[in-house]
FIKOLZA-1660 file (N, C-alpha, C; in steps of 0.1 Angstrom, whole numbers, plus 5000, padded with zeros to 4 digits):
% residues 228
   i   px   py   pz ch aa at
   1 7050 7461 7508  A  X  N
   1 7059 7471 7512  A  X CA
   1 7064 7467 7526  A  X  C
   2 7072 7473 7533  A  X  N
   2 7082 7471 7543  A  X CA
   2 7091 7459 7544  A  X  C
   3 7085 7447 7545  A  X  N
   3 7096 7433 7544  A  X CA
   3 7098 7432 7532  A  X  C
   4 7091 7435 7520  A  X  N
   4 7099 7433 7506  A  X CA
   4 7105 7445 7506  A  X  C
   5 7108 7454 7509  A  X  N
   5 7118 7465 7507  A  X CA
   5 7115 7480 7506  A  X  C
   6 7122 7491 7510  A  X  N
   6 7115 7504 7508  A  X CA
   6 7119 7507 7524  A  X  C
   7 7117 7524 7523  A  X  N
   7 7121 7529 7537  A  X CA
   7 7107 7529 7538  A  X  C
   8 7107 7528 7551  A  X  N
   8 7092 7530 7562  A  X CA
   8 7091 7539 7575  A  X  C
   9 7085 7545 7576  A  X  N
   9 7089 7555 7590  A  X CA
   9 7075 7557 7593  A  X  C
  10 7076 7558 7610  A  X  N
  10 7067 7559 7620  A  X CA
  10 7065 7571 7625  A  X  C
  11 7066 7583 7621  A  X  N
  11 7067 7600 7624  A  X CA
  11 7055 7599 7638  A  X  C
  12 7061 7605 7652  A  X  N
  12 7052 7608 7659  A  X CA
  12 7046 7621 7661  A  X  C
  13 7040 7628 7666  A  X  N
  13 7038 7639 7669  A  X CA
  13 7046 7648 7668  A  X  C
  14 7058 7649 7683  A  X  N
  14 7067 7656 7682  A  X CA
  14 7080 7653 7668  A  X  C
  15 7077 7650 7660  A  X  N
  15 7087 7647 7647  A  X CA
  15 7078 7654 7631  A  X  C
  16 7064 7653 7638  A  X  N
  16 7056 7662 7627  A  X CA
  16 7056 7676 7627  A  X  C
  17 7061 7682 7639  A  X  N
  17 7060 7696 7641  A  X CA
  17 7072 7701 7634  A  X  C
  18 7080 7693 7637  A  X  N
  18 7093 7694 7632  A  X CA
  18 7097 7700 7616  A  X  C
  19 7085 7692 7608  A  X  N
  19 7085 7693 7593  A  X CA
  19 7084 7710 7584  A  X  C
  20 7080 7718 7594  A  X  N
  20 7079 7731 7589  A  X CA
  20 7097 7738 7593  A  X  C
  21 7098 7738 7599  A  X  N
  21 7115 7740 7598  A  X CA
  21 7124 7733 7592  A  X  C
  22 7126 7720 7592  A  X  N
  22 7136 7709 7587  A  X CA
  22 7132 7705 7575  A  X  C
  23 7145 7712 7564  A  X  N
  23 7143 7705 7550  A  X CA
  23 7146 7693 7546  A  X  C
  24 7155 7690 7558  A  X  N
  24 7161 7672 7554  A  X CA
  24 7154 7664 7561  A  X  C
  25 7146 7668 7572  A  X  N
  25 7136 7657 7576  A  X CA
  25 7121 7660 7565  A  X  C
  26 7116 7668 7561  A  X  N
  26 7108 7668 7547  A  X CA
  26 7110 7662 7537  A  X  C
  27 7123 7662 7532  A  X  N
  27 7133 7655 7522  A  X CA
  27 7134 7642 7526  A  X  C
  28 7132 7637 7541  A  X  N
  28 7133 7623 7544  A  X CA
  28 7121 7618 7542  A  X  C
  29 7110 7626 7547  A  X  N
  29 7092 7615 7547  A  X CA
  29 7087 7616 7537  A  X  C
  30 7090 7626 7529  A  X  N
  30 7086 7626 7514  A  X CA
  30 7092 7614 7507  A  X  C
  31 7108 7611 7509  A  X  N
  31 7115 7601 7497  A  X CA
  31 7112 7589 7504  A  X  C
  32 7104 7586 7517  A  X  N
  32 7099 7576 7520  A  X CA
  32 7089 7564 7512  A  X  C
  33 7091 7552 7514  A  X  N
  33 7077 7545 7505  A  X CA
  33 7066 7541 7517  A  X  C
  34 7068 7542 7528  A  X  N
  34 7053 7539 7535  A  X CA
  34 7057 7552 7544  A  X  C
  35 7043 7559 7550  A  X  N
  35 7047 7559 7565  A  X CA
  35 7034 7558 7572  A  X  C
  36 7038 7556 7584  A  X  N
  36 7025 7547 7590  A  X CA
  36 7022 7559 7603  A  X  C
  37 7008 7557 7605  A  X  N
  37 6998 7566 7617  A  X CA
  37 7004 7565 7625  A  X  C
  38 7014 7563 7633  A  X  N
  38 7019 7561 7645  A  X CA
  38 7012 7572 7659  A  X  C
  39 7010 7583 7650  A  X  N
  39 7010 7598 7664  A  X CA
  39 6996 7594 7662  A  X  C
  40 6990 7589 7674  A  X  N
  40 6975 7595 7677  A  X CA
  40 6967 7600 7677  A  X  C
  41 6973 7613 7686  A  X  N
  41 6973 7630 7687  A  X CA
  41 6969 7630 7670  A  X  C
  42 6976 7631 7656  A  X  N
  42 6975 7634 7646  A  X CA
  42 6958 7628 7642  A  X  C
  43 6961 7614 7642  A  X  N
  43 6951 7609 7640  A  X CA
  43 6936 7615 7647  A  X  C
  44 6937 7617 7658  A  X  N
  44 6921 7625 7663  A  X CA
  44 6919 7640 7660  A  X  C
  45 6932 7652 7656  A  X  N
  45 6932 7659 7650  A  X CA
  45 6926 7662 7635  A  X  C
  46 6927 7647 7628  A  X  N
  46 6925 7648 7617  A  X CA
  46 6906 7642 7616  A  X  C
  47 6907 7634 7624  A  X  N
  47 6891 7637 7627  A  X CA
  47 6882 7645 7633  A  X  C
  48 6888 7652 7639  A  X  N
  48 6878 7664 7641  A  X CA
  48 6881 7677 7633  A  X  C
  49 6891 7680 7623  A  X  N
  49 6895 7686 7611  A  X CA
  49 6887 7678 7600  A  X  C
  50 6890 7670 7598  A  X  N
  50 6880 7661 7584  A  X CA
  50 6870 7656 7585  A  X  C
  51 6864 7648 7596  A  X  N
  51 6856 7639 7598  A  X CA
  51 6858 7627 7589  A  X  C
  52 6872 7624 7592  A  X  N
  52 6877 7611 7587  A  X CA
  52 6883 7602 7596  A  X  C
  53 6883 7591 7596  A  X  N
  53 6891 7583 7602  A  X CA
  53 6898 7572 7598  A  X  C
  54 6909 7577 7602  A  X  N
  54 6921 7571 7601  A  X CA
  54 6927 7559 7605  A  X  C
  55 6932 7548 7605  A  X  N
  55 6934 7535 7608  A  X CA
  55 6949 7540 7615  A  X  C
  56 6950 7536 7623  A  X  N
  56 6965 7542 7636  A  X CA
  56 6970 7528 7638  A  X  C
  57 6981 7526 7630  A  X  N
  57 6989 7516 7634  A  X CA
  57 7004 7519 7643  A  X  C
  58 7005 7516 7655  A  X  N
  58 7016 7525 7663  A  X CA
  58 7026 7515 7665  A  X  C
  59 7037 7524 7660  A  X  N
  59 7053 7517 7665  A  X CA
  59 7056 7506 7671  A  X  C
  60 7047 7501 7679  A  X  N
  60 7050 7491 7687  A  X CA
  60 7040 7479 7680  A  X  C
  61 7028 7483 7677  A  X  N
  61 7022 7471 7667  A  X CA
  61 7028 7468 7655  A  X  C
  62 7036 7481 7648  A  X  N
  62 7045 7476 7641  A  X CA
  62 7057 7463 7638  A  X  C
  63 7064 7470 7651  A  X  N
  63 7075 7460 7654  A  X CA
  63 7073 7447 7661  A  X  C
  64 7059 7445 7662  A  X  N
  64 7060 7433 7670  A  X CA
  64 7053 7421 7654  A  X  C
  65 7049 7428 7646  A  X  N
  65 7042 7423 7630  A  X CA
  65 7056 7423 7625  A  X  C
  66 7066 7427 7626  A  X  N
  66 7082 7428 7620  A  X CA
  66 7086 7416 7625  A  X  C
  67 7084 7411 7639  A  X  N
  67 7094 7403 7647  A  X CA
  67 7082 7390 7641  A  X  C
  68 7072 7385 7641  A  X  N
  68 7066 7375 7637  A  X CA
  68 7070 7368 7623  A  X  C
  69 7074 7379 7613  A  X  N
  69 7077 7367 7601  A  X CA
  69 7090 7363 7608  A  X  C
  70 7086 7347 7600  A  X  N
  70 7099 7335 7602  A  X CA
  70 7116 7342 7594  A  X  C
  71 7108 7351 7586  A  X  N
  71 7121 7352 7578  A  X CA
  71 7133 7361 7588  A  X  C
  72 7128 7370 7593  A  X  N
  72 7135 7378 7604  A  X CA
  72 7146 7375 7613  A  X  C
  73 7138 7361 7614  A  X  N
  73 7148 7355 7629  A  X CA
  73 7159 7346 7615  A  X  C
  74 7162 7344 7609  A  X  N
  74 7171 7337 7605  A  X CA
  74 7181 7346 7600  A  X  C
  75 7199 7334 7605  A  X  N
  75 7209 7349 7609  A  X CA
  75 7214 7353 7602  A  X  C
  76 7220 7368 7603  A  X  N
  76 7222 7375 7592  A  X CA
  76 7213 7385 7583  A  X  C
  77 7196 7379 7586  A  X  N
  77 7186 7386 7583  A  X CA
  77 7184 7404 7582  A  X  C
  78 7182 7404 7595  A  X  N
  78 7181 7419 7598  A  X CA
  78 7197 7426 7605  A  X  C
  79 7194 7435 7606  A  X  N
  79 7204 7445 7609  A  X CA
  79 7197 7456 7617  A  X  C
  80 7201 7458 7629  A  X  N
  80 7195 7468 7638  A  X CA
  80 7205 7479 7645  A  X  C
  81 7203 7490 7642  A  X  N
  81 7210 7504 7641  A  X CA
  81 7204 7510 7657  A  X  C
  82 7213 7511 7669  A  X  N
  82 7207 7512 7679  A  X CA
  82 7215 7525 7687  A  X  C
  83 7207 7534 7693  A  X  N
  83 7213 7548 7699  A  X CA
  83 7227 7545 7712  A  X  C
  84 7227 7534 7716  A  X  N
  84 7236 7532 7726  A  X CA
  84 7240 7517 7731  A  X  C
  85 7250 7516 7738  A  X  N
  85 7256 7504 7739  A  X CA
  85 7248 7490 7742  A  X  C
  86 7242 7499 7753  A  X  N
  86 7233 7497 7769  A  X CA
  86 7226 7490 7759  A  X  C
  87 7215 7501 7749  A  X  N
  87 7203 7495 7740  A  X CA
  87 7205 7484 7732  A  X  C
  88 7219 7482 7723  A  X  N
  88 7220 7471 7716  A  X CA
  88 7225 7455 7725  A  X  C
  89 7228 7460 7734  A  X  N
  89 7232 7447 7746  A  X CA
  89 7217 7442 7750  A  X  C
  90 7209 7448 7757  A  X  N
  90 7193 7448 7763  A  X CA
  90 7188 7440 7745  A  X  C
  91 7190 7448 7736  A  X  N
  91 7179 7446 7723  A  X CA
  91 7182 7427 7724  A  X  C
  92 7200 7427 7717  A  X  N
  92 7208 7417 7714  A  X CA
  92 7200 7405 7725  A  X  C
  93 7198 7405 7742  A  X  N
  93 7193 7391 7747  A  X CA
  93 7182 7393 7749  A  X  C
  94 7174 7406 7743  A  X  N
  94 7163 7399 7741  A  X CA
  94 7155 7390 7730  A  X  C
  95 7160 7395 7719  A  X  N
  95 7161 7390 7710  A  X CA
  95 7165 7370 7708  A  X  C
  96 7178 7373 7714  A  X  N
  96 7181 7360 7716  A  X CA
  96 7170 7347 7724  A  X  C
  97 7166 7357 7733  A  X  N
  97 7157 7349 7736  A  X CA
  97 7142 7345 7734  A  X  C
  98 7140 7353 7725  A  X  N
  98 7131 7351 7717  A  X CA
  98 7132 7340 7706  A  X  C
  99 7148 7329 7704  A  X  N
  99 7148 7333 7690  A  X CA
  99 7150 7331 7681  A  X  C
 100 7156 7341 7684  A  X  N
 100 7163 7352 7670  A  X CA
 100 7177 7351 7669  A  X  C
 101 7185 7347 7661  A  X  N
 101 7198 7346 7656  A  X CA
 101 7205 7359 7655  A  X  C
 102 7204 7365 7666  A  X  N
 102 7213 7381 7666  A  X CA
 102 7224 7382 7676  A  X  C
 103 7234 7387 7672  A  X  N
 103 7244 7386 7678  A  X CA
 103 7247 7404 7677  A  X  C
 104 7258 7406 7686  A  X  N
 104 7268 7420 7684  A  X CA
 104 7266 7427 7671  A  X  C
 105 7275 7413 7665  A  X  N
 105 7277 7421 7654  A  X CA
 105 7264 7419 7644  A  X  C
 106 7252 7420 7648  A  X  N
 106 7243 7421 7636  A  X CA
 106 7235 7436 7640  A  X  C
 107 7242 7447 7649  A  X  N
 107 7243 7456 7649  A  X CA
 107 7253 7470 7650  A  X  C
 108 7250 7479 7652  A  X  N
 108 7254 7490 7649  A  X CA
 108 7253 7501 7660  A  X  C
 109 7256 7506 7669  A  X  N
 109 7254 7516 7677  A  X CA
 109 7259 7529 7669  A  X  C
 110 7250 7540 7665  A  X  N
 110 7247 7552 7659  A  X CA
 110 7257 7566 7667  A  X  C
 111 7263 7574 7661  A  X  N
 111 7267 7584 7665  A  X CA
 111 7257 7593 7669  A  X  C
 112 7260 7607 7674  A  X  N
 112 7255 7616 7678  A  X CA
 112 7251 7621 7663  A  X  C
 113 7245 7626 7656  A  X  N
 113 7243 7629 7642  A  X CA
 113 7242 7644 7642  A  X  C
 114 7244 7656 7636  A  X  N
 114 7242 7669 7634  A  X CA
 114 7227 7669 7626  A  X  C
 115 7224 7680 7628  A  X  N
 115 7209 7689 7619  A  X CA
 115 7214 7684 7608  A  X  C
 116 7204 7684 7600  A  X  N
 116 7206 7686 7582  A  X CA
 116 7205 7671 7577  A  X  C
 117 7210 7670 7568  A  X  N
 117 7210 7658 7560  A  X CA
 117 7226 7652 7567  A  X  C
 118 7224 7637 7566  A  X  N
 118 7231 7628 7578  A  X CA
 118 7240 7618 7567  A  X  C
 119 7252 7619 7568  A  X  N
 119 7261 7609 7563  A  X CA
 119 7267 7598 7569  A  X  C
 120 7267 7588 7570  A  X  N
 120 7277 7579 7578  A  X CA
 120 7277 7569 7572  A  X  C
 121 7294 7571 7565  A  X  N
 121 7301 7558 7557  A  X CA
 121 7305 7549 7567  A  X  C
 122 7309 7548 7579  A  X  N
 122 7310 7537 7584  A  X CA
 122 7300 7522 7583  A  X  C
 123 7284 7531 7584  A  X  N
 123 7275 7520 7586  A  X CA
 123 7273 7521 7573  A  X  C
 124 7271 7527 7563  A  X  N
 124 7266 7528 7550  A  X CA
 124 7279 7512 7544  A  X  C
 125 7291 7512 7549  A  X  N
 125 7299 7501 7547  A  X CA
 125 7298 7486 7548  A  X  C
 126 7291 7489 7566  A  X  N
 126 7289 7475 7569  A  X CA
 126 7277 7466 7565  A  X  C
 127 7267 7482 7562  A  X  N
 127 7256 7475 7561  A  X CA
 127 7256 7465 7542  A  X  C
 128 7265 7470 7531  A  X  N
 128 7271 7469 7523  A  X CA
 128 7279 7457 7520  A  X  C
 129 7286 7454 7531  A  X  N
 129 7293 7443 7532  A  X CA
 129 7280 7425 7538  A  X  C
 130 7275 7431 7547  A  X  N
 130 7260 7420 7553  A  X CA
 130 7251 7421 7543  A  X  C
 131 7249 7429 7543  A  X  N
 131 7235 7429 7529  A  X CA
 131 7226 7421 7533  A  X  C
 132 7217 7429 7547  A  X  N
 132 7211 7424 7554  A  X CA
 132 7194 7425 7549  A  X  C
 133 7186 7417 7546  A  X  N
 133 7174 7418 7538  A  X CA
 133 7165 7428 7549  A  X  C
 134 7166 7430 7561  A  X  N
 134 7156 7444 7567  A  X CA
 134 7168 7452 7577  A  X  C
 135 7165 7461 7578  A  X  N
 135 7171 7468 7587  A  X CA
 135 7163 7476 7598  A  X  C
 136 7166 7478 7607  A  X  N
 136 7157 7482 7616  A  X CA
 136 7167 7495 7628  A  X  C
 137 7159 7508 7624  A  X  N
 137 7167 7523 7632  A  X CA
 137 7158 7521 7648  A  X  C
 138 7167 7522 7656  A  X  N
 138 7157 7519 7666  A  X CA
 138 7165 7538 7672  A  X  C
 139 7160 7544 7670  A  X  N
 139 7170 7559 7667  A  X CA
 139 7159 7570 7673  A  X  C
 140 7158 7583 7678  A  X  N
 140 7151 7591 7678  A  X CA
 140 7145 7590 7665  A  X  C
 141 7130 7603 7666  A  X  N
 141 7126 7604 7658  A  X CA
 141 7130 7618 7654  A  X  C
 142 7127 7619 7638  A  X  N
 142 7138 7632 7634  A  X CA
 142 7152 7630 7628  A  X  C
 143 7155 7619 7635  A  X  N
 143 7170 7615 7632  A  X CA
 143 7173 7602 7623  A  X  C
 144 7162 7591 7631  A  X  N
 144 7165 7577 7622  A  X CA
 144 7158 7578 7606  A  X  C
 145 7145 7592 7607  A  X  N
 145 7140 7591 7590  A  X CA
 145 7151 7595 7580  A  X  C
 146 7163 7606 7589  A  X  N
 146 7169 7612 7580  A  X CA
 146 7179 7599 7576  A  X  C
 147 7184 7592 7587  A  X  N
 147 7192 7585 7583  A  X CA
 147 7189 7567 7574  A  X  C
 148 7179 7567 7577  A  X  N
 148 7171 7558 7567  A  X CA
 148 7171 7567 7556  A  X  C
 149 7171 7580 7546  A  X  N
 149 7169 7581 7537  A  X CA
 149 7177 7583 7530  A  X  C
 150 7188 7583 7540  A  X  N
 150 7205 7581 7534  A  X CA
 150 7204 7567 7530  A  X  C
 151 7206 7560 7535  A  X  N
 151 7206 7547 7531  A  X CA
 151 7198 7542 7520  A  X  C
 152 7186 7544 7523  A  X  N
 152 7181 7542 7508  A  X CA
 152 7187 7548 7495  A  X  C
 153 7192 7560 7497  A  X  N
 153 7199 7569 7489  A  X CA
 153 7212 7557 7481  A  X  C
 154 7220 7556 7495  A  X  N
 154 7236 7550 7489  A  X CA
 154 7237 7538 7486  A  X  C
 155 7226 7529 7494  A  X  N
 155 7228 7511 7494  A  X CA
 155 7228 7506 7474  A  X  C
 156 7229 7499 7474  A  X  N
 156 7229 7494 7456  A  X CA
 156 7221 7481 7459  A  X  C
 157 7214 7478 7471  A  X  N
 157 7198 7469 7466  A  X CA
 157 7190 7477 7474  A  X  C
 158 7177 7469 7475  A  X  N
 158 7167 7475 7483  A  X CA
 158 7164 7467 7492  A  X  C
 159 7167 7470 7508  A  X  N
 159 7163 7465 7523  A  X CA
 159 7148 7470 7528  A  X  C
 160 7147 7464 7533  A  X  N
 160 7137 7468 7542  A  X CA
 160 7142 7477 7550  A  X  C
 161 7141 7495 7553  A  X  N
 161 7145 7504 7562  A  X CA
 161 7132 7506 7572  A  X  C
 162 7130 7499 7581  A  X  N
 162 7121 7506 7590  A  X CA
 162 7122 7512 7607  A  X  C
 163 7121 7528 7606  A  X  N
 163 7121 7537 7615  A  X CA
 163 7111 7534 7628  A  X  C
 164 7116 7526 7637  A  X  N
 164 7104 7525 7648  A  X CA
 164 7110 7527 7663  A  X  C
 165 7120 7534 7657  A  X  N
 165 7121 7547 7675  A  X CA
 165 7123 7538 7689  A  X  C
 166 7116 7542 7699  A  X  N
 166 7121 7534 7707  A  X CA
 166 7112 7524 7713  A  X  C
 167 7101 7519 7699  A  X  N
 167 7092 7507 7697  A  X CA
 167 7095 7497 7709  A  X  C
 168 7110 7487 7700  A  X  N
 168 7119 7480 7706  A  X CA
 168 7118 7480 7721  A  X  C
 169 7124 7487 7721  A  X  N
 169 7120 7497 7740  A  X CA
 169 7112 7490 7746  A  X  C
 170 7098 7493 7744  A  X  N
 170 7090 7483 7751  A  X CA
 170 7093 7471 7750  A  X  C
 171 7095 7465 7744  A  X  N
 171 7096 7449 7744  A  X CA
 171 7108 7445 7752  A  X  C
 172 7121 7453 7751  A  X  N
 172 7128 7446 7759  A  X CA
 172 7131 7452 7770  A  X  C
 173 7125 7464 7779  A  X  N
 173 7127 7470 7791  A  X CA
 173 7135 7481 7788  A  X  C
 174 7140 7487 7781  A  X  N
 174 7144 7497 7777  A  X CA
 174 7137 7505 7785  A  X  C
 175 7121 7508 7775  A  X  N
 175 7118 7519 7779  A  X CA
 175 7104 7513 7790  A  X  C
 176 7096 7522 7795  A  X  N
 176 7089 7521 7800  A  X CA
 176 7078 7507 7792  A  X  C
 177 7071 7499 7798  A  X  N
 177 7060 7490 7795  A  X CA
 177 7049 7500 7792  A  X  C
 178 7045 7497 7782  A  X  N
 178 7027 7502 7777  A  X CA
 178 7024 7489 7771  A  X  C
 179 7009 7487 7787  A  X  N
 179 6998 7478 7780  A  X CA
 179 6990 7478 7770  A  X  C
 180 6989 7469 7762  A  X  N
 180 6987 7468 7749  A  X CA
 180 6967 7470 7748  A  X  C
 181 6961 7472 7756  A  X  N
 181 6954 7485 7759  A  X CA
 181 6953 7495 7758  A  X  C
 182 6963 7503 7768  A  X  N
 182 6969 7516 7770  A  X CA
 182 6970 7521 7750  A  X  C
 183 6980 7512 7742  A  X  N
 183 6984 7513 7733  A  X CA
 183 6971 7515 7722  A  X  C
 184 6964 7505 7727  A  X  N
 184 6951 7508 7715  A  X CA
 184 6942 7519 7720  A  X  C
 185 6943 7526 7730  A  X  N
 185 6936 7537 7730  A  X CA
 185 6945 7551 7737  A  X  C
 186 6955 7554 7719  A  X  N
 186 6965 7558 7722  A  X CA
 186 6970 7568 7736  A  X  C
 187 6973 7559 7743  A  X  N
 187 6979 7564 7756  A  X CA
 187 6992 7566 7764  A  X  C
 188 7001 7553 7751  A  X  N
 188 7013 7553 7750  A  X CA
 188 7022 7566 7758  A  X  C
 189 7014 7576 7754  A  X  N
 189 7023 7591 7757  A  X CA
 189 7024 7595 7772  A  X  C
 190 7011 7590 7779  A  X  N
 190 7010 7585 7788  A  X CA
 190 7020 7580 7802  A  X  C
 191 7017 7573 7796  A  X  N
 191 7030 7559 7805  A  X CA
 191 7040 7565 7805  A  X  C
 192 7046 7571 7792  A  X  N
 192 7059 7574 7788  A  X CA
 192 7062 7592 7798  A  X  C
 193 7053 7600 7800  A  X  N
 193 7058 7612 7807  A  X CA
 193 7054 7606 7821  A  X  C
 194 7051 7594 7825  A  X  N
 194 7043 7593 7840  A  X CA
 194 7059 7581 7840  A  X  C
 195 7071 7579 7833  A  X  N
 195 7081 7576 7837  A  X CA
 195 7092 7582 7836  A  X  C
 196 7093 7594 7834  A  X  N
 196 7103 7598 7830  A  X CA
 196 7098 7619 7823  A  X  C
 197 7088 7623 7834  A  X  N
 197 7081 7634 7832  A  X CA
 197 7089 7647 7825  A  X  C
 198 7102 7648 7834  A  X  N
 198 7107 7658 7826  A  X CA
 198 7117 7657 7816  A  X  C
 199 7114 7645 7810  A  X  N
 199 7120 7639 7792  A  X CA
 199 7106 7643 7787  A  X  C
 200 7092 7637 7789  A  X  N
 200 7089 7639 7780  A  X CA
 200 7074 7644 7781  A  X  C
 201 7069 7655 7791  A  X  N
 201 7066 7658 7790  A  X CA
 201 7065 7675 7781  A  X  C
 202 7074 7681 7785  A  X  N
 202 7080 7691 7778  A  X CA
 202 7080 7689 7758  A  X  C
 203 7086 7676 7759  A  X  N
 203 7086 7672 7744  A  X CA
 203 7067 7668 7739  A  X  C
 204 7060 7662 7742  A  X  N
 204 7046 7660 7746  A  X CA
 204 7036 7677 7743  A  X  C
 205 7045 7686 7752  A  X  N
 205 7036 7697 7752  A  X CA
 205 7037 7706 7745  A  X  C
 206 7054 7705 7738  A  X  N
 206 7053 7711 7721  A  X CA
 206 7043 7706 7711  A  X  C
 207 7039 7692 7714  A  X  N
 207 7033 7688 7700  A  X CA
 207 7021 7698 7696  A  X  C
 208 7017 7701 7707  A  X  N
 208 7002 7706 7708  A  X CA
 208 7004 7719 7695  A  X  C
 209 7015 7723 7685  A  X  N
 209 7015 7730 7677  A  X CA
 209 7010 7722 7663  A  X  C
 210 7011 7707 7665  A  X  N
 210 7002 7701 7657  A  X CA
 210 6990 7705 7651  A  X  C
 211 6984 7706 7657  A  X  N
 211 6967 7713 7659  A  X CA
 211 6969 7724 7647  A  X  C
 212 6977 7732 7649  A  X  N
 212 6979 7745 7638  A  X CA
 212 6985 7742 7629  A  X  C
 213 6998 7736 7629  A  X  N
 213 6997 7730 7614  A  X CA
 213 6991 7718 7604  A  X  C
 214 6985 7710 7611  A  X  N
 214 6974 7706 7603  A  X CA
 214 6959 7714 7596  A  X  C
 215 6963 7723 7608  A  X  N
 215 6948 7736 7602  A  X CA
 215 6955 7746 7586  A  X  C
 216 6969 7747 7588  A  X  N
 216 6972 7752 7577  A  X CA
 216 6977 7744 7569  A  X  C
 217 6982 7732 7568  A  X  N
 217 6986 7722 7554  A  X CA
 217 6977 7717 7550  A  X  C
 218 6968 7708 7559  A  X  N
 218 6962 7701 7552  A  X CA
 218 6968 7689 7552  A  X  C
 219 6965 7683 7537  A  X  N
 219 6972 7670 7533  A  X CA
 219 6987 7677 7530  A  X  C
 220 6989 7688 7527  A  X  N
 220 7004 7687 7520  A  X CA
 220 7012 7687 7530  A  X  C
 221 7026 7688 7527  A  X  N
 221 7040 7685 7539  A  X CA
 221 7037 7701 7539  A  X  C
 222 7041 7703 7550  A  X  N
 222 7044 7716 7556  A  X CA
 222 7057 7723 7553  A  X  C
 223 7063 7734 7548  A  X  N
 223 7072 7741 7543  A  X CA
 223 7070 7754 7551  A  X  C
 224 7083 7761 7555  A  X  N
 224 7084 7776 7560  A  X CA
 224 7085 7780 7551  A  X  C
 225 7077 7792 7550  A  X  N
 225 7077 7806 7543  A  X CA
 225 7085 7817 7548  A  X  C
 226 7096 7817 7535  A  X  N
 226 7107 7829 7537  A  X CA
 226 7099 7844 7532  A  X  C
 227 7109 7851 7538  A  X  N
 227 7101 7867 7531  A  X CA
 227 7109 7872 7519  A  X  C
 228 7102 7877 7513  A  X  N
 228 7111 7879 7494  A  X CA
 228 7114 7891 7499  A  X  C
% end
């Protein structure tokens, strides 16, 4: 799965809480074919709920096991879906100098997208015309599952879609640096409110509604209950 094909999504914390209100982001991790431990927080919730443990593979050990196969870097390969100009310029030389055969045009800078289920024929076109063997949302979270499940939805082969947020980020200075320490004993969240506190702390201190809905789902996706 993932480099042979299928959407993949890295749901963090704050994108799990989400799942009890949002039918199109339900509708997205459900029609998903992998998704991976990324949130932590989830992961040690679920061991002191189960007494299970969980194997946590996080966004950033993802994308750096993405950027290793040979097949990636050769051009034309991937296709990377990026929130801003700034991001795909920063992605685009680092890449390059890694490389990697990526140019401008082997991305996409993403619109602002509305709630609900996400259309956009522009990229649904280009990506149609490249027919790029992976593709990669480097997008909020909440947003790139939905629009990865569009795409899986419209494309007429099967890409590799994988959702890893602002993964990328680290690697090329985007976002804040987390040592790959920090990362294995997930602290990631860490670094990230100790640069930028009132982005993401606030977002950080919503999750903590996590806790309760894992106490009421369980294993199943989380759905609101309307009143008859």
């Amino acid at each position: 799965m993932g480099l042979r094909g299928g959407l993949v999504v890295v749901p963090s914390a704050p994108v799990l809480i989400e799942l009890e209100q949002e039918s199109a982001l339900r509708e997205a991790l459900a029609g998903s074919d992998l998704a991976i431990t990324d949130s932590g927080f989830m992961v040690l919730i679920w061991r002191f709920l189960r007494g299970e443990h969980l194997i946590r593979v996080s966004g950033l050990e993802y994308i750096q096991l993405i950027l290793q196969d040979p097949s990636v870097k050769e051009p034309g390969a991937t296709f990377w879906v990026m929130p801003a100009e700034g991001a795909r310029n920063r992605t685009v030389e680092w890449l390059r100098r890694q490389g990697f055969a990526t140019t401008p045009e082997d991305c996409y800078v993403a619109p602002m997208y509305a709630k609900g289920r996400i259309e956009d024929k522009a990229l649904l076109e280009k990506v149609r015309a490249r027919r790029p063997r992976q593709i990669i949302l480097g997008l909020g979270g909440g947003v790139q599952e939905r629009l990865g499940f569009y795409l899986k939805q419209h494309l007429d082969y099967k890409p590799g879609i994988h959702c890893i947020g602002a993964a990328i980020g680290f690697l090329t200075g985007e976002q804040v640096n987390i040592p790959s320490w920090a990362d294995y004993f997930f602290l990631g969240w860490f670094f990230r409110c100790l640069s930028e506190p009132k982005k993401f702390v606030p977002r950080y201190w919503r999750a903590k509604r996590l806790v309760a809905l894992m106490r009421r789902y369980g294993e199943q996706m989380p759905v609101r209950m309307t009143a008859s």
